[in-house]
N, C-alpha and C positions, 0 to 999 in steps of 0.2 A: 483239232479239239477232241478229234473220236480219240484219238491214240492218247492221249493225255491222259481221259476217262479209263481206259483200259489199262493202262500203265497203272494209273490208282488200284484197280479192281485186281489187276495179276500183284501187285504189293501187298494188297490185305488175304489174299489168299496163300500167300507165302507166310507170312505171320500167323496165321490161323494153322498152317501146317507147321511151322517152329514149335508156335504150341504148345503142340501135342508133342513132342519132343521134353517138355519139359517135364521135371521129380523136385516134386517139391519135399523139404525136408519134415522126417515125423515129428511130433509134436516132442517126446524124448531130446531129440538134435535139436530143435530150436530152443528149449529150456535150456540145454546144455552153453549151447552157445552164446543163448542170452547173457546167463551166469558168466561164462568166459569174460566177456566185453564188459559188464558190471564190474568185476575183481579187478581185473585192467585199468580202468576207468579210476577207482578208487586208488589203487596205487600208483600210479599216473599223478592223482590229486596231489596227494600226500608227500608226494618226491617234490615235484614244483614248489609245492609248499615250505617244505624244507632246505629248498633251494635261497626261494623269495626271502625267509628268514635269515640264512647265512648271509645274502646278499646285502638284506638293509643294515643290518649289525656292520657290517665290513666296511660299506662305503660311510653309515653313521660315525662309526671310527674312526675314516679319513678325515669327515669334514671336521668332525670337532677339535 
């Protein structure tokens, strides 16, 4: 059970060391990126949509 407890205690001390390893992105880079995945996201929308459209029109076509 000791080594269990230690095994926990040397994991969280490894994390804690990871850390501090880490850079987080400046406030510029995360606007940025934000924007990026928004524009994306929208044109992504927009194409599907345009898809969905041709889609129902074609098969609409078939059945009638």
């Amino acid at each position: 059970m000791k080594q269990f407890f230690q095994k926990i205690a040397e994991f969280f001390r490894e994390v804690q060391s990871e850390l501090k390893k880490v850079t987080y992105p400046s406030w510029p880079e995360t606007l940025g990126s934000t924007a990026v995945v928004i524009i994306f996201v929208l044109i992504v929308g927009v194409f599907l949509t345009l898809v969905d459209l041709v889609l129902v029109r074609a098969i609409s076509l078939v059945i009638e």
